[in-house]
C-alpha positions in Angstrom: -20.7 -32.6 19.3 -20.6 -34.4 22.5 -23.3 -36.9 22.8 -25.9 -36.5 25.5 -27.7 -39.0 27.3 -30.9 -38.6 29.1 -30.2 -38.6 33.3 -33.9 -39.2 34.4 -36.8 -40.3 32.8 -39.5 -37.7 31.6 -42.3 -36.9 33.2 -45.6 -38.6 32.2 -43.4 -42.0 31.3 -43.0 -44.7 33.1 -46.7 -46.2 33.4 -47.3 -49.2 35.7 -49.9 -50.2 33.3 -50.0 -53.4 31.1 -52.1 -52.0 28.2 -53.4 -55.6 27.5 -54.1 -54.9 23.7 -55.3 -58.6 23.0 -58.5 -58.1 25.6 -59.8 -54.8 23.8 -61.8 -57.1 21.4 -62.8 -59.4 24.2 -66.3 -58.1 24.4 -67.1 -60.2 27.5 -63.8 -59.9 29.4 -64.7 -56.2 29.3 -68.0 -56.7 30.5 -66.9 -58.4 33.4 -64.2 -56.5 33.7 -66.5 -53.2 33.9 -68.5 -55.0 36.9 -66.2 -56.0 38.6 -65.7 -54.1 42.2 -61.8 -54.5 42.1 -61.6 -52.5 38.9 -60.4 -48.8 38.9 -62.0 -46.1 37.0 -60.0 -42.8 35.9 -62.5 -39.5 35.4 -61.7 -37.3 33.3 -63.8 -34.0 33.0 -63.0 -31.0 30.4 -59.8 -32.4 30.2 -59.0 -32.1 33.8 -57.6 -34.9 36.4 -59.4 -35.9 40.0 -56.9 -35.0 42.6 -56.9 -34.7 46.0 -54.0 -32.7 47.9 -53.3 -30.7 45.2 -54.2 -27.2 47.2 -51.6 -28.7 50.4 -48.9 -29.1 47.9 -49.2 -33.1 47.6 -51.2 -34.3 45.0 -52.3 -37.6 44.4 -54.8 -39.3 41.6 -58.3 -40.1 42.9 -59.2 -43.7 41.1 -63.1 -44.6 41.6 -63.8 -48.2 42.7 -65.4 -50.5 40.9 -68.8 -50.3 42.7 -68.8 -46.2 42.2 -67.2 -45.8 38.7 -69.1 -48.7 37.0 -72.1 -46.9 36.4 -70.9 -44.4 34.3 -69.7 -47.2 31.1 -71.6 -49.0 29.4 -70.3 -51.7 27.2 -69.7 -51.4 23.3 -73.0 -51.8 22.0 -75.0 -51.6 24.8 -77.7 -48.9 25.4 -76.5 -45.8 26.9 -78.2 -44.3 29.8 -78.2 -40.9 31.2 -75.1 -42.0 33.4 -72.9 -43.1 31.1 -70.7 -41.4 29.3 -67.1 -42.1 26.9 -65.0 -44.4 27.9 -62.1 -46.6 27.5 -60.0 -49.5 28.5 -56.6 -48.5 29.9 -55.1 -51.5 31.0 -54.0 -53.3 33.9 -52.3 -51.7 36.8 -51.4 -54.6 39.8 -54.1 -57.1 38.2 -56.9 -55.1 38.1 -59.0 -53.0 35.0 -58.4 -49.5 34.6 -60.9 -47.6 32.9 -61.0 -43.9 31.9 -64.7 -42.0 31.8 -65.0 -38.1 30.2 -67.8 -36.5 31.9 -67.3 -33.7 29.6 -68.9 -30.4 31.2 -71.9 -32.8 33.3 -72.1 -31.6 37.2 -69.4 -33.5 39.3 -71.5 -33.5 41.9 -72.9 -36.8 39.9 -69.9 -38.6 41.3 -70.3 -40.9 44.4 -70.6 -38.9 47.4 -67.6 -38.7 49.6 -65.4 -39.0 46.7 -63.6 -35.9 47.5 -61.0 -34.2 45.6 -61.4 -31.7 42.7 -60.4 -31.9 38.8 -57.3 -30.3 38.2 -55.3 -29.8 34.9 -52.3 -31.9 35.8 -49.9 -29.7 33.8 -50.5 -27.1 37.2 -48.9 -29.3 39.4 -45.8 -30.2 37.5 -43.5 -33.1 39.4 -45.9 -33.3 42.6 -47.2 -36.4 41.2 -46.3 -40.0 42.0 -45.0 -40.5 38.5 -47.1 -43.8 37.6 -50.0 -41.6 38.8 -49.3 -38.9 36.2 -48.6 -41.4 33.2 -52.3 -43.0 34.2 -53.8 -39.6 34.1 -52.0 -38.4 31.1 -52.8 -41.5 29.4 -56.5 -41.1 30.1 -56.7 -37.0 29.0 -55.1 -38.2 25.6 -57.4 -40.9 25.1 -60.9 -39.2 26.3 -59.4 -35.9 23.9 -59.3 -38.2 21.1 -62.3 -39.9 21.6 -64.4 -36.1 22.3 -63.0 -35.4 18.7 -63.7 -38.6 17.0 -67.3 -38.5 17.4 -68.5 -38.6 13.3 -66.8 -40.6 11.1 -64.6 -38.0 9.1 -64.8 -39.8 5.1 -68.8 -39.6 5.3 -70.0 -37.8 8.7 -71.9 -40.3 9.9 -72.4 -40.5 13.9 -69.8 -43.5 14.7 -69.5 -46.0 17.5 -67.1 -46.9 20.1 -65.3 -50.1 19.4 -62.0 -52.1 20.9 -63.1 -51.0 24.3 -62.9 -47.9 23.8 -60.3 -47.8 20.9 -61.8 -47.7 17.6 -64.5 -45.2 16.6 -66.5 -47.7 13.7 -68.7 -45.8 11.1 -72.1 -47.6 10.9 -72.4 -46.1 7.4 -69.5 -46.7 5.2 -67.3 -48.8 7.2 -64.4 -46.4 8.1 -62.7 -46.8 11.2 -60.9 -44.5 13.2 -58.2 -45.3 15.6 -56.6 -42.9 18.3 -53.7 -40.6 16.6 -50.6 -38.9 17.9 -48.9 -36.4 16.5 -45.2 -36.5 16.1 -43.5 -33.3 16.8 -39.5 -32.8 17.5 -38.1 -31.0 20.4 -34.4 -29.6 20.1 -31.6 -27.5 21.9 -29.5 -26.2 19.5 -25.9 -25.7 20.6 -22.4 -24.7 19.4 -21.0 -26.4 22.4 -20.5 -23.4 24.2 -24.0 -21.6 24.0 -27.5 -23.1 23.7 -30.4 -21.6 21.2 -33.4 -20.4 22.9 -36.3 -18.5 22.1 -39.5 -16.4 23.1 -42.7 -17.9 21.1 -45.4 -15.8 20.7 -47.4 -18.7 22.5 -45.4 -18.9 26.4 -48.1 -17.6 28.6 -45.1 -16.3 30.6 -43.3 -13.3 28.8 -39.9 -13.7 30.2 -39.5 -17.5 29.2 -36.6 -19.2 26.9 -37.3 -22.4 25.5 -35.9 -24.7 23.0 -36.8 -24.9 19.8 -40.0 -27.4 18.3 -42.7 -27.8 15.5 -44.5 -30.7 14.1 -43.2 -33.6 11.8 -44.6 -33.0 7.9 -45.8 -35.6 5.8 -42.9 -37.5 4.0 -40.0 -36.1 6.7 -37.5 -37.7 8.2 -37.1 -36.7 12.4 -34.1 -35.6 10.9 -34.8 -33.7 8.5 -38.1 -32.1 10.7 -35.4 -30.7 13.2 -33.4 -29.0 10.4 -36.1 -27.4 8.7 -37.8 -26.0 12.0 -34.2 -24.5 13.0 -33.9 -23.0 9.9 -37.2 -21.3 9.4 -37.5 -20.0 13.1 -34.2 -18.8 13.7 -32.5 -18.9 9.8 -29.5 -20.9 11.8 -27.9 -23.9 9.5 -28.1 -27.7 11.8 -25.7 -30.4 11.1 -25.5 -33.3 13.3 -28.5 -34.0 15.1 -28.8 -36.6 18.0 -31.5 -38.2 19.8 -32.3 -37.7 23.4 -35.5 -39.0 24.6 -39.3 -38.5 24.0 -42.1 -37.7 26.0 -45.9 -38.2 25.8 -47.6 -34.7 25.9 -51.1 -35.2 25.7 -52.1 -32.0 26.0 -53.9 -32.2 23.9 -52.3 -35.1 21.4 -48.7 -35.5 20.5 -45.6 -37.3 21.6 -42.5 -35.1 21.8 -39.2 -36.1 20.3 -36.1 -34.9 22.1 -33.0 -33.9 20.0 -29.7 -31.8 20.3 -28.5 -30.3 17.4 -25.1 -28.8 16.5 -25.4 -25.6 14.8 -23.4 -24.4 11.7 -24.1 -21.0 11.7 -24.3 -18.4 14.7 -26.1 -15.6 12.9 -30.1 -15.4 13.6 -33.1 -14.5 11.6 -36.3 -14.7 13.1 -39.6 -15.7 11.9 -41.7 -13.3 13.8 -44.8 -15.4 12.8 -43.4 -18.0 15.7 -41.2 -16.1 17.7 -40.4 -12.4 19.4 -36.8 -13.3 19.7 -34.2 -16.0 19.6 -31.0 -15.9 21.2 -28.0 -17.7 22.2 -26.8 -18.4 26.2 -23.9 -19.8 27.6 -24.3 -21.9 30.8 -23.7 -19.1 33.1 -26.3 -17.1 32.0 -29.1 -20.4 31.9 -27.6 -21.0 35.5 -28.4 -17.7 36.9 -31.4 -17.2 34.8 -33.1 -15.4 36.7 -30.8 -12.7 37.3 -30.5 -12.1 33.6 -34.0 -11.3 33.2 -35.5 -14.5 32.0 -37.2 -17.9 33.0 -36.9 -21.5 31.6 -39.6 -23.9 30.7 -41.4 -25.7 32.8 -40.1 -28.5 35.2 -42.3 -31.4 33.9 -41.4 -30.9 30.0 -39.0 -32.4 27.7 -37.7 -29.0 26.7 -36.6 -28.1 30.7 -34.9 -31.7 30.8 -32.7 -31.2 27.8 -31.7 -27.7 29.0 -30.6 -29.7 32.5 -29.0 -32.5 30.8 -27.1 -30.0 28.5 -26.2 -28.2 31.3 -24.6 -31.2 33.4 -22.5 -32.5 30.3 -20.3 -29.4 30.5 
């Protein structure tokens, strides 16, 4: 098998932002950091992104200034009021503090007037983006998710507290602390060099799509050994070399996707039909003119469509 190297990066990578880990304890850095008028606040509400453009084709992020986004964080251990909501710390983009806010389901009228633009699920606008724009925003939906989830400690239930700017959910009871997670879950085209494995999941809100293959990493696996065994169980067809390709945050709601292509050893298929309607193998031609054969590809901003292309190109 023909190794094959990722042409462009993924969408949702590539962030302009310097996390700056070592000011998250900094309780007063953070403080000043929230009141200060250069910062730049991300909003985040029912796990939607503020956009503007996005009807005219164009979209771009909508970052609050410091003077209107302040107001709605409060620092770690400070009294909340009825503006303030989660948050966290991002990072630093060009200097300055970026923050990310959930409003959860409160009325967005409550943001500054003349803030304009509406909240948009980003995944709806796929490649429109800037792309340091979309790795911010993605960055802040993963985060906010977490932190919506994380809200009682899970060893003793106990309400927790925000910690780490943002970072740490504490348990005031027994001590626990909870930091955000990401689950690991592998991505793979499998090919016999002349034909690629795709298949219908019960899941694809469009009934005529082909995708690669995927699951999530068990306890105790090797990336390895995760591709194998999802192969094998959705589609009974025997993997042998497997090689890495890229990855991709998808926070949507939490993992991080981990590209492969894998050489098949076996052609004949066996479908799980809890995960999938159908499984089936295409040569180039028929990927190329997709369409005219009766089926669509994945979507243009995911991992899955980008090792289809890069497949594609190697032959």
């Amino acid at each position: 098998m023909v190794l094959i190297l990722a042409r462009h990066p993924n969408p949702y990578t590539g962030s302009p932002l310097d996390r700056a880990v070592h000011r998250r304890e900094d309780a007063a850095w953070i403080g000043a950091a929230l009141a200060d008028p250069a910062s730049l606040f991300v909003p985040i509400r029912e796990a939607k992104s503020l956009l503007r453009g996005s009807a005219a084709g164009s979209p771009e992020a909508v970052f609050l200034p410091g003077a209107a986004g302040a107001g709605f964080c409060a620092p770690d251990g400070a009294a909340d009021g009825e503006t303030t909501f989660p948050w966290a710390f991002l990072g630093l983009m060009g200097g300055r503090a970026v923050f990310a806010f959930d409003l959860g389901s409160a009325d967005p009228a409550r943001l500054p007037e003349g803030t304009g633009g509406e909240f948009v699920d980003i995944r709806s606008v796929p490649g429109l983006l800037p792309p340091g724009e979309a790795a911010v925003l993605a960055h802040a939906r993963g985060l906010m998710h977490w932190r919506s989830r994380t809200r009682f400690c899970g060893v003793c239930g106990t309400a927790a507290a925000a910690a780490s700017a943002g970072h740490v959910m504490r348990c005031p009871n027994c001590g626990a602390q909870h930091f955000p997670r990401t689950d690991p879950a592998v991505i793979m085209l499998v090919t016999d060099g002349r034909r690629a494995l795709l298949g219908h999941s019960h899941r694809f809100p469009r009934v005529a799509m082909y995708s690669t293959l995927a699951g999530f990493v068990e306890p105790g696996e090797s990336l390895e050994e995760a591709v194998a065994r999802e192969v094998g169980e959705e589609t009974g067809v025997r993997v042998g070399r497997v090689d890495y390709h890229s990855s991709q945050p998808w926070p949507f709601p939490g993992s991080i996707m981990l590209g492969f292509y894998a050489e098949a050893l076996s052609e004949e298929i066996t479908i799980d039909p809890e995960e999938l309607r159908d499984a089936r193998w295409f040569s180039r031609d028929e990927i190329a003119a997709h369409e005219s054969h009766g089926f669509s590809l994945p979507r243009p901003d995911s991992i899955a469509r980008r090792l289809i292309e890069d497949w594609m190109a190697s032959g």
